[in-house]
Every structure is written in C-alpha cells, then in structure tokens.
N, C-alpha and C positions, 0 to 999 in steps of 0.2 A: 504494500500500500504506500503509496505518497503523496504527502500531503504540503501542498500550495500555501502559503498564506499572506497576501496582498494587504497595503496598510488599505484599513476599512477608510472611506468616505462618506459624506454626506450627500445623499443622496440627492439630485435635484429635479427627479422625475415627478410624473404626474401621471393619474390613471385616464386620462383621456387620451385622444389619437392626436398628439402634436404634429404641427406639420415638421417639423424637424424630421420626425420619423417619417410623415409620409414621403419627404426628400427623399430618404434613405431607400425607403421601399419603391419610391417610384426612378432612381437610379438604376437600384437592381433589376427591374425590372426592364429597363429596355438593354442595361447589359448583360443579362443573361441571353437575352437572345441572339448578339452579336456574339461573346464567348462561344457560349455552346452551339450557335452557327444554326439554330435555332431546331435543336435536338427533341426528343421527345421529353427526356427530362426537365431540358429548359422549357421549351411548354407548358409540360405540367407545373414547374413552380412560377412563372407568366400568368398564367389563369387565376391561379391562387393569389399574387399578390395584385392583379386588376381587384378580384374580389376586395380583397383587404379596403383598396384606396375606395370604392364602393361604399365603404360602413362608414365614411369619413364625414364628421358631423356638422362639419363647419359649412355655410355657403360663402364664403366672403374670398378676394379674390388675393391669389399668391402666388410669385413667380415660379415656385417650387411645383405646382402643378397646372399639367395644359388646360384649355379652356373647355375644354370637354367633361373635363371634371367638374367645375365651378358647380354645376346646375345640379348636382348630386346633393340629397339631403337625406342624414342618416332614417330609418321609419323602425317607429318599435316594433317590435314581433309579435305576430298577433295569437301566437300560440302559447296553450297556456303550459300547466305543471307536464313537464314528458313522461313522467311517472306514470301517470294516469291513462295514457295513450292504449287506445283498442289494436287489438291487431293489425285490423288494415284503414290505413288513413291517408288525407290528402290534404293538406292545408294550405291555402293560397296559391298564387300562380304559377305559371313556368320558369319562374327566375333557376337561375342556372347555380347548381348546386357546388356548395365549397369542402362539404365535406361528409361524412357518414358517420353516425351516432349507433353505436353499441348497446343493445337496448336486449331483457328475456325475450320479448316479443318478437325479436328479429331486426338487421340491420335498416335506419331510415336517415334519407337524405334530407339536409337542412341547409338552406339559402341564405346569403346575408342578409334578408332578412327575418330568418327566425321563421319560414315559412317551415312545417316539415311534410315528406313524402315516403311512403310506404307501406309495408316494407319490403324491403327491395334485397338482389342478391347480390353482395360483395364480388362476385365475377365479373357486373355489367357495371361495377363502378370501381374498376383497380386504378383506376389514375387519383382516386377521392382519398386525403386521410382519415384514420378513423380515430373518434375521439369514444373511448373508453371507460371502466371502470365504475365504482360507487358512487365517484364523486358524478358521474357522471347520467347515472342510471332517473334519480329523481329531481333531476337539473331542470330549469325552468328554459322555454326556450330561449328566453332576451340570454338568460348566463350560457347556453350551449353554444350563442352566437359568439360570446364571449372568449371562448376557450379555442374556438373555431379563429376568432383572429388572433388571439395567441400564437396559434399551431402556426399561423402564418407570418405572423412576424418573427417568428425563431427563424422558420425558414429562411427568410428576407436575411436577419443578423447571422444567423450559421450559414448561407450559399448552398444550402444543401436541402434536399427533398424529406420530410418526415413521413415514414409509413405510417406513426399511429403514436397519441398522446393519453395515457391513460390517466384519470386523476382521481386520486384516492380520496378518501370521504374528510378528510382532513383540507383537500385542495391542493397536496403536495402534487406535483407535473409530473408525470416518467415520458419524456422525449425518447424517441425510436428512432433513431438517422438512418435511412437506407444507407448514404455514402457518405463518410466512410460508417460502419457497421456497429451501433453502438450506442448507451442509453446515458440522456443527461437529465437530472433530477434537479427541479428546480422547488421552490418554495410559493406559496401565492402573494408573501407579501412583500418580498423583493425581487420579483417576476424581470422586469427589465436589467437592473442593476445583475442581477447574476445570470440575465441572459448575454449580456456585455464579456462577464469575465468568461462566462463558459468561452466562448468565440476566443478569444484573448489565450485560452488555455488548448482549443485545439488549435489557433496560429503554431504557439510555439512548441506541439504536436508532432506538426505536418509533416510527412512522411514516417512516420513511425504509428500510426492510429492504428494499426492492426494490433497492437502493444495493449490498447486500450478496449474494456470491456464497458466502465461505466464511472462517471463523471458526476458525483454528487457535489452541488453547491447551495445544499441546503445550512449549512453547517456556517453563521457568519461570518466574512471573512475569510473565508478558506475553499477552499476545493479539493476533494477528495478526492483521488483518482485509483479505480479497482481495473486489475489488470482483464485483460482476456485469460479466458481460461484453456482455450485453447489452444491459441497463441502460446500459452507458455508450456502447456503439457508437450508440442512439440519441438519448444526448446531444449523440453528436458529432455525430451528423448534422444535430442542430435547432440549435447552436450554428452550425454551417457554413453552413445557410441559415438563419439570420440575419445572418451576416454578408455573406453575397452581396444580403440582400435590403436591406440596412443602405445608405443614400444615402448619396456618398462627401463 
C-alpha cells in the first residue's frame, strides 16, 4: 500500500455547474474529438459531456460557451422517488439518454432531464454508464440526475470513459475506469477537490497504471493507493522464476 499525502487546502469550490468547469468540459470536448480522430470512445465521452453542458443552469451569456448553448435552461425532473418505480415505465420524452440506472426491477435509462425509461437491456445501451448500488436504488430522480453528471465530469477531469459509478448508501462514489482499468473512491463531500487530486495522482501514474488496482481519496488529505492484484501475482511469479532460474 502507499500512501500520498498532499498539504490539504481550502477548498474554493461550489456545488453548482461553474462555468469554469463548463470551460473545462467544453474544451475537452471538442479535443477529444481531434485527439482521438474522433474514435468510438471519443464519441462516446462527446455525447456524455454535450449532455453535461445541457444540465447547465445558467442563461446569461459567456465566452466560454458557443451561442448554441446560451438558450439552454436547466428543467427539474419531473420524476419522482425511483424507488417506487413499477416494472415497466416511460416518463417524458425522447430526450437522448446519458446514462442507465441499476435498479431490482431491471436496468432504466435516464435523460438530463431526470426523465426515466424502461426497463431496458444493458446490451442495447453499452455505450451508456451505469450508475449503481444503494445509494442508488431509492434515489430521487433530480439526485440520479445528479450523480449522472458527476459520472460525467470525472470523465471530462480523468480523459477517460467510466463503465459504471456505484454509490453506497452513505454517498461514498466507486468510479470504474475502462482505461486504464481501475477503481477511484471518492467521498460526497469533497467530490470535486478529490476529483482534482485523483487526476493529479494518475498524471504522475502514467505509464505504470497496470500497477494500480484502486485509488481511495476518501481519506482527507491523502490518497490511498491499492495495488492490482494481478498485476502483482504475476510479478511474483517472474521474480520467482528468476530466481530458481538464477545460477547459485
């Protein structure tokens, strides 16, 4: 295990969608698409952070975003406890789905705006993340919507695709990275600030991420880092025959 630990700051975020951030996300988004030469993966995180700028509350005009955006105004969700949700349901229009909700009833897609639809089978939606777990089972939809732009702004700050964000009845985050392969544990109430250092911590990673199983930054201050397990069992194995095969 090793352990990270950065002098703590004062934080000076805020739970709203700053345009600072939507800079940020509306950066990446048109360079992902020149990067990855506009690949299926860059697509898939494109859709996802168009979504994002979507839920953006503000109408007032900023250079940080085109003019196509201006006329965008966030809308509550008009769906209520998902707890309670029947089998098969349909709630508001075709707006175009940002993610799939883990539910006993079966998987259902939910829109930025908290519309939901289903339920549906995870085969006909593998490009969608799944948001999971307790915290997420008797979630209201406005917080499903919630967590749905979380999933997306990790994306945006990590450059990387998440298969699936579980969150435990506490609100603790388990981030899933497809690439590189590997889980980051965030907190609910320093959500941004340790979504910064996580980034910061797979920077100075880079090229060794195989090393790494999972990334706890729940912990103030610090960053936990748990190895891969696999990764290292067949360390150990090539260390082992080397030294069997090592002349005495």
């Amino acid at each position: 295990m090793a352990v990270a630990g950065p002098k703590r700051k004062r934080s000076k975020t805020s739970s709203g969608w700053s345009w600072r951030l939507a800079g940020i996300a509306l950066c990446a988004f048109f360079a992902l698409g020149v990067i990855t030469g506009l690949s299926q993966s860059g697509r898939v995180l494109e859709r996802r952070i168009e979504a994002l700028l979507e839920r953006l509350p503000h109408s007032s005009r900023s250079d940080l975003i085109p003019a196509a955006y201006h006329a965008l105004f966030f809308k509550e969700p008009t769906a209520g406890k998902f707890g309670g949700l029947p089998a098969a349901l349909t709630i508001g229009g075709p707006a175009e789905a940002i993610a799939l909700v883990e539910h006993p009833d079966g998987f259902f897609q939910i829109d930025s705006e908290g519309s939901l639809r289903g339920p549906v089978s995870p085969a006909d939606a593998a490009d969608l993340p799944v948001l999971s777990g307790s915290g997420v089972e008797n979630a209201r939809a406005s917080q499903l919507v919630e967590y749905a732009g979380r999933l997306i702004r990790a994306e945006a700050a990590l450059s990387t695709i998440i298969s699936e964000m579980h969150v435990t009845s506490s609100g603790e985050m388990h981030l899933f990275l497809d690439r590189p392969h590997l889980v980051i544990v965030l907190a609910p109430g320093q959500f941004p600030l340790q979504l910064v250092r996580a980034a910061k911590v797979l920077e100075v990673w880079r090229g060794h991420h195989e090393f790494i199983g999972m990334i706890d930054m729940t912990v103030p201050g610090e960053a936990i880092m748990r190895p891969q397990a696999e990764t290292m069992e067949r360390l150990d194995r090539a260390n082992t025959s080397a030294g069997v095969s090592r002349p005495g």
